[in-house]
Steps between C-alpha positions, in 0.01 A plus 500: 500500500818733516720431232809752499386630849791481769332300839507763757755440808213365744421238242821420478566451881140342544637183265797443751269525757298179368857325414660550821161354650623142387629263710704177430179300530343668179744708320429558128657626249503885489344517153203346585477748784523767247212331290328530836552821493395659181218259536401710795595826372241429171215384730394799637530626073132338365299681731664825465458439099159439540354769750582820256524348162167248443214730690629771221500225195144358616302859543622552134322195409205608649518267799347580796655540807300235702613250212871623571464484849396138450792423311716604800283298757525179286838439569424499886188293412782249326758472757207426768403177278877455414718499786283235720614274175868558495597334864349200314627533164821722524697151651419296234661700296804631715531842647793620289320362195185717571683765644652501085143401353337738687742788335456402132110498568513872661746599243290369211191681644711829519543468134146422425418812679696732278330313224169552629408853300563314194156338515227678314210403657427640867318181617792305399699753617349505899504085449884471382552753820306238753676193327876668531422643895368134584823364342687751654351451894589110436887552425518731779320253726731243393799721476425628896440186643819361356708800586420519877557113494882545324568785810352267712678240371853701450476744838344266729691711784453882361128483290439789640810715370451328187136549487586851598772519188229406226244721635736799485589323108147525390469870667751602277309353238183642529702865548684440211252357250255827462848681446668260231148395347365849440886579291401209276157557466688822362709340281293204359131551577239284797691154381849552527526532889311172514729323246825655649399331871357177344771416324711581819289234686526230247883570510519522875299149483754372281801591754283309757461194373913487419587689830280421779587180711211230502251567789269201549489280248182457342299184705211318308312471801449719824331421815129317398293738720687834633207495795804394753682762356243777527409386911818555566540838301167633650553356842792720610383857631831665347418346172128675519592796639783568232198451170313762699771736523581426118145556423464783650837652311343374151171631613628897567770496176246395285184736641733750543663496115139482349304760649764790539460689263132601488551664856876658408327679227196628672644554834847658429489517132769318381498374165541135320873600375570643879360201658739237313794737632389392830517185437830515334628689829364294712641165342852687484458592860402119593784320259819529811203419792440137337861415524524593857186384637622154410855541621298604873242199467808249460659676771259409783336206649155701556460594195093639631693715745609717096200436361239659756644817488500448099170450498387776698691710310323373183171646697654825597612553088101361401383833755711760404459428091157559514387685867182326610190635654605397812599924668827465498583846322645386210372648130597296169842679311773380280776431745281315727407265216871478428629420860158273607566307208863476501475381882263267435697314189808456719311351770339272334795381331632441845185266600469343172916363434508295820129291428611213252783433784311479770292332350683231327721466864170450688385223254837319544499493850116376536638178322470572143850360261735732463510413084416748197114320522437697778678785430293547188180420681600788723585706228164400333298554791718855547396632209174415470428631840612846324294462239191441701582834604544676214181398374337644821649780485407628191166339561412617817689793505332630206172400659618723811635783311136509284261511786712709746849718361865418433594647890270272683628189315858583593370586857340128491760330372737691734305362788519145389871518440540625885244209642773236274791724657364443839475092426878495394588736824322225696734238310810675517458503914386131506796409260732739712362356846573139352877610388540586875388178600690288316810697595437488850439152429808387298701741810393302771782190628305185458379359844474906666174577704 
């Protein structure tokens, strides 16, 4: 997505990061981290494509926006029916092998999207769009649940700092893609940023399949019934109170995202154009947070005792972006927007990087195998948790934002986020009194009173 652009610096040091995370258990070779890497970098790319680029080619089509908005919502609507199916089908093919697969698939629908204006008819037109998102929310699904298995998999002791490392990689992405795609859409017209990325994936898909070491070998049969496995996934407390706090981060991005801008232009009058420079400011301010917040998560044993405070920051940022009728004093104005907003993406980075860990952890220690089968049925389970939550969010968020305003949804998601912050506050002192225990324990001389 950048050819002749020089990687800036934090890039740069970002990739060490992820190769000095290796340990003589799984150390790889470097160029597959790379792969890894870029991989990352062009995730966050699709979506950025997409947001300013297709609304503009469908109005002058004469498609309405309901119809576009449903083209968005599909791909949710896919990865809800899709990820439940890759813990299942993802091993019998081999998480490195989908992890490839699921790259030539996105990169092929990337193409087909730049390809999309060619068709004459509009009805063909909004089906060919349907058709290449569904394609396109099945090689993500397969592409995500592999990936988190291969960090798994590869960073067994530091998922979170490598977790951490991607997200900041697809940050860049999405900051970068408006940026580069809007210089090509200059040079070669609505296809060429599409072709110039999808022909970057299929490469990048290429490099993975000769690069990447094998991560689980494809197995022609998994467990008969994964009941057993899903008692003892929804029997652990952590493990349920970790999908809440993930739904509730899917829930407020994607609310959030969708129903912005009608208030941002009535209330403080900011435009469309003005609006995606928040969003590019705010992903720039987020990109060095990622790193860190993973670094700080792999740093501690309570790992609740960081994310509490993450999370209630996440409801402080979802007050101050859009001041609620509760009398606090506060009117609606730019920088407000800006610094609610910016607070909240940072702190829900925080809550969001250490999840899949704990998660995973909490499963292997209830008694499931510690073998790629269950880390992609984690993964699986992971990600469709999150997009459960997307679709609810832009479901009942828009239902919310319809019957009452844009400040009273952010003041009602902002109160759910601090009832969740209070759960994991209650978790981090149980888990905290329990550290003490065991240390007191493990201190005292067998045989003493």
């Amino acid at each position: 997505m950048r050819p002749g652009l020089q990687a800036p610096r934090d890039i740069t040091d970002l990739h060490a990061d992820l190769t000095a995370l290796q340990t003589p258990r799984d150390r790889i070779d470097l160029s597959a981290d790379l792969v890894e890497t870029t991989r990352c970098l062009m995730g966050g790319c699709p979506v950025a494509l997409m947001i300013p680029f297709f609304p503009l080619g469908a109005r002058r089509r004469g498609v309405s926006q309901t119809v576009t908005d449903a083209v968005f919502s599909c791909f949710a609507l896919a990865q809800l029916v899709v990820y439940p199916l890759t813990g299942r089908l993802v091993p019998r093919v081999g998480a490195s092998r989908s992890y490839s697969l699921g790259l030539v698939l996105a990169g092929v629908s990337t193409v087909a999207s730049g390809v999309l204006p060619l068709i004459d008819s509009t009805r063909a037109f909004i089906a060919a769009c349907f058709v290449t998102r569904v394609v396109e929310a099945v090689a993500i699904s397969a592409l995500n649940t592999a990936a988190l298995t291969v960090v798994a998999n590869k960073f067994l002791e530091r998922t979170n700092t490598a977790v951490g490392i991607t997200e900041t990689m697809t940050g860049v992405g999405i900051s970068l893609g408006p940026a580069i795609g809007g210089g090509l859409y200059q040079l070669g017209g609505y296809g060429l940023p599409f072709y110039v990325l999808g022909v970057l994936m299929l490469t990048c898909a290429g490099l993975t399949a000769l690069l990447m070491p094998s991560v689980g070998k494809p197995v022609r049969r998994t467990h008969a019934c994964p009941w057993p496995t899903l008692r003892v996934f929804a029997g652990s407390a952590e493990v349920r109170l970790c999908c809440v706090m993930l739904l509730t981060v899917s829930i407020s991005w994607t609310a959030i995202d969708l129903s912005i801008e009608p208030y941002v232009v009535v209330a403080i009058s900011v435009t469309p154009a003005q609006l995606r420079l928040y969003f590019l400011a705010v992903a720039c301010a987020c990109i060095p947070f990622s790193a860190v917040w993973g670094r700080a998560h792999d740093s501690v044993h309570n790992t609740h005792a960081l994310t509490t405070p993450c999370i209630v920051g996440a409801a402080l940022g979802l007050l101050l972006l859009a001041p609620s009728p509760l009398p606090y004093g506060l009117r609606p104005s730019w920088w407000l927007l800006g610094v609610g907003w910016t607070i909240k993406e940072i702190s829900q980075r925080g809550a969001f990087i250490p999840l899949f860990s704990r998660i995973l952890k909490t499963c292997l220690t209830s008694g499931l195998g510690d073998t790629v089968v269950t880390q992609l049925f984690v993964s699986s389970v992971f990600w469709t948790v999150f997009s459960v939550g997307n679709v609810m969010g832009s479901t009942v968020g828009g239902m919310i934002f319809d019957v009452t305003s844009f400040p009273v949804l952010a003041t009602v998601l902002a109160g759910w986020t601090l009832l969740v912050a209070a759960a994991s506050g209650t978790q981090a002192f149980r888990v905290h009194l329990e550290s003490r225990s065991s240390s007191s324990s493990a201190a005292t001389p067998d045989g003493a009173e």
